[in-house]
N, C-alpha and C positions, 0 to 999 in steps of 0.2 A: 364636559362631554364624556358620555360611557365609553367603557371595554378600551380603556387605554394602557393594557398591560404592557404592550410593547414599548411606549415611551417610558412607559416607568423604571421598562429595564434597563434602558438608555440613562434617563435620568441617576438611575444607581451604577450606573459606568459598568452597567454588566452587558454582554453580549445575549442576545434573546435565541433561543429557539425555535423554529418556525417550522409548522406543519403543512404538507401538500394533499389536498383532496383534489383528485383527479376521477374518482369516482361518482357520477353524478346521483345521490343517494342524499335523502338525510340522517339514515340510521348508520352511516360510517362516519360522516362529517361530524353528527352527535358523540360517537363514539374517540373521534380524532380531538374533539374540544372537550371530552371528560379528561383526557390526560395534561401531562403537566407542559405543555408545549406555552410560551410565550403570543406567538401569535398563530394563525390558521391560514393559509391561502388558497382561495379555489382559483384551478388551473381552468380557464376556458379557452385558452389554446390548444394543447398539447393533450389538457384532460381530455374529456369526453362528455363535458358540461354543457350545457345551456343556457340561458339566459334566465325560464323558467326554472329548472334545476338549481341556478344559481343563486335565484332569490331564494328557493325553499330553503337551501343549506343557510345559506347567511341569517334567516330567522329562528335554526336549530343554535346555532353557534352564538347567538342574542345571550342566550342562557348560560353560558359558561362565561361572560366577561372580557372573553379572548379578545384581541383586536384580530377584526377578519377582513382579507386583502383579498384582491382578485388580481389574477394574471389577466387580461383582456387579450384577446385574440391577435390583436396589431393596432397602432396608435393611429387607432381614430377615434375622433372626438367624441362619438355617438353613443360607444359600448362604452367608454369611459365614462360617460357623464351616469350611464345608465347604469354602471355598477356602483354609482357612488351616492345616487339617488336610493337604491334599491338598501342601501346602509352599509357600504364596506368603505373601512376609512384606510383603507392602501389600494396604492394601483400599481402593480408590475407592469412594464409595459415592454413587449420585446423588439430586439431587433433597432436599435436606439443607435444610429449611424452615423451623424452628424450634429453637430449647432444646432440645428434647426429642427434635426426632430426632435429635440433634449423640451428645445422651445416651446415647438406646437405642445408635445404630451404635456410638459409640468402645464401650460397657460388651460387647457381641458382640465385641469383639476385644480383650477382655482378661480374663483370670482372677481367679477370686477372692481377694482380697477386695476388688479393682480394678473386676471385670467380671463377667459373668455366662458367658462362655465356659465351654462345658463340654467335658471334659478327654478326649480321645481322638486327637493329633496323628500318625495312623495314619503317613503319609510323609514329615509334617514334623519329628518326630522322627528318622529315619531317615537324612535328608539333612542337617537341619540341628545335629544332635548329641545325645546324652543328656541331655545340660544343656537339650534345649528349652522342658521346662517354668519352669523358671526365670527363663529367661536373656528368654521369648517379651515378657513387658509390656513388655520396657524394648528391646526391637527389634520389634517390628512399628509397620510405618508404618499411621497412618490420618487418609486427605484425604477432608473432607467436601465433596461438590460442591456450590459455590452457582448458582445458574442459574434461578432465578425471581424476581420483585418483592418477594415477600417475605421471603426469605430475604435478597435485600438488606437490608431493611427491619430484619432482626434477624443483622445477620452482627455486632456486637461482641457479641452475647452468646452468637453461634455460636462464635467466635473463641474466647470465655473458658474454653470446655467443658473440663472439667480430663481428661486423658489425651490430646487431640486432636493430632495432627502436625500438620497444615497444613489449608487451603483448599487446592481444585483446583476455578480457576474453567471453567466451561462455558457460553463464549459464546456458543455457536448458540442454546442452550435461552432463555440470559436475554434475548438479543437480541428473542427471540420472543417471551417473555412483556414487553417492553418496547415490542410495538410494532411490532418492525422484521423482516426477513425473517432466517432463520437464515443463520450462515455462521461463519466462524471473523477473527480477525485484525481488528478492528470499528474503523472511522476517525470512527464518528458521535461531535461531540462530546459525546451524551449517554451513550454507550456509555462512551469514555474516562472519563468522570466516573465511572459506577458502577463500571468495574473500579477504578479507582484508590482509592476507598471501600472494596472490598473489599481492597485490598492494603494500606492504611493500620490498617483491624481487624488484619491480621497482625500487623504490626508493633508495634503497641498491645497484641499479648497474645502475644509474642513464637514465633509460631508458622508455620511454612513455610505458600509459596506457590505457587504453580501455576499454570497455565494450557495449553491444548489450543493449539497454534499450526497454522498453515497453512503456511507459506512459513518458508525459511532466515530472511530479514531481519526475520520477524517476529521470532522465536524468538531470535536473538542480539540486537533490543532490549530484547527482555522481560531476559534471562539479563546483560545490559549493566545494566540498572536494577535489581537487585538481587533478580529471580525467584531459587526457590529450583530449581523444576522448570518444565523446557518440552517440552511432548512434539512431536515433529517427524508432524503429518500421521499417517498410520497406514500398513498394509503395502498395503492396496490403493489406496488414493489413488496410492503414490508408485509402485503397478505398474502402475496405470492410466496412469499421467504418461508414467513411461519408456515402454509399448510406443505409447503417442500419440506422443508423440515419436520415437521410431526408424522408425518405420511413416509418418508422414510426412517424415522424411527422405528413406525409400526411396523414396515415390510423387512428391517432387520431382524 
């Protein structure tokens, strides 16, 4: 199977880097999969994607060998089967609260008698081989996002969900539901505490990690302490950044 950069990273004990398109566009997503990112993920929650948009991008990103994931809106079966048909071999999935959602989402992305996925991999066949029915349970990536109280509350036995790739923690959400104002990159010691709970369930059930970063220095101490994924900010953050930046250069 193609564009399996990100296992590769895995496979060489390195921590990957991961890019957010939130821009529904393919001349950004082209541009996000020319650089040196590990994998690509389009955001169809939070971004401002669609379904159509989400196909375009994922057939720009074909070209650069990336492995390309998709955030789906909320764990249902529908827009999952439909982003994995469409050829994205990860699924983020948010809001991941209990046992049982861990269950439903991983059993959506995988076949029978694994999963409940049902069988029409219209472009992912196409791009990723004749072998994709096969070959799909034991490569598609699937990160349950934790990011509420309770979901802390129950992440080792989220962790334990058999087929599950990793956590992809989501700090703005938990922060919120913790109390505190959203934002990414969290210094409060009670924040530190709950991430580190949920990266200890990983490692207790031997399953990848993740997290949303804001800043470089975040992200290289996460990917430093033994993260398995770090996604750097997303495309409009860091395009907001640069034209803030260049534009007050010129007005000094």
């Amino acid at each position: 199977m193609k564009q399996q950069t990100l296992r590769n990273c895995w496979e060489n004990s390195k921590g990957a880097i991961n890019a957010w398109c939130s821009i529904p566009n393919t001349v950004t997503a082209e541009m996000m999969s020319m650089n040196d990112f590990d994998s690509i993920t389009i955001d169809m929650q939070h971004g401002l994607v669609d379904y159509q948009a989400a196909l375009n991008m994922l057939q720009v990103i074909s070209g650069s060998g990336k492995t390309p994931m998709v955030r789906v809106p909320w764990n249902e079966p529908g827009i999952i089967m439909k982003a994995l048909d469409a050829g994205a071999l990860g699924i983020v999935c948010p809001m991941i609260n209990t046992p049982d959602d861990a269950i439903n989402f991983v059993g959506a992305t995988r076949y029978a008698p694994l999963g409940y996925r049902s069988s029409g991999p219209t472009r992912a066949m196409m791009v990723h081989g004749p072998n994709y029915h096969d070959e799909a349970n034991d490569n598609i990536i699937s990160f349950a996002m934790i990011e509420t109280v309770e979901a802390l509350e129950n992440v080792e036995k989220i962790a334990a969900t058999e087929g599950l790739t990793g956590i992809y923690i989501g700090p703005s959400d938990l922060s919120i539901s913790m109390g505190y104002k959203p934002g990414l990159d969290r210094q409060e010691p009670e924040m530190i505490e709950a991430i580190k709970k949920i990266e200890n369930a990983c490692k207790n059930n031997n399953i990848k990690v993740g997290i949303h970063c804001l800043s470089p220095s975040y992200l290289k101490e996460k990917l430093s302490s033994g993260y398995d994924l770090a996604t750097l900010a997303s495309d409009i953050r860091i395009y907001a950044e640069g034209i803030g930046n260049k534009l007050k250069e010129a007005r000094s």
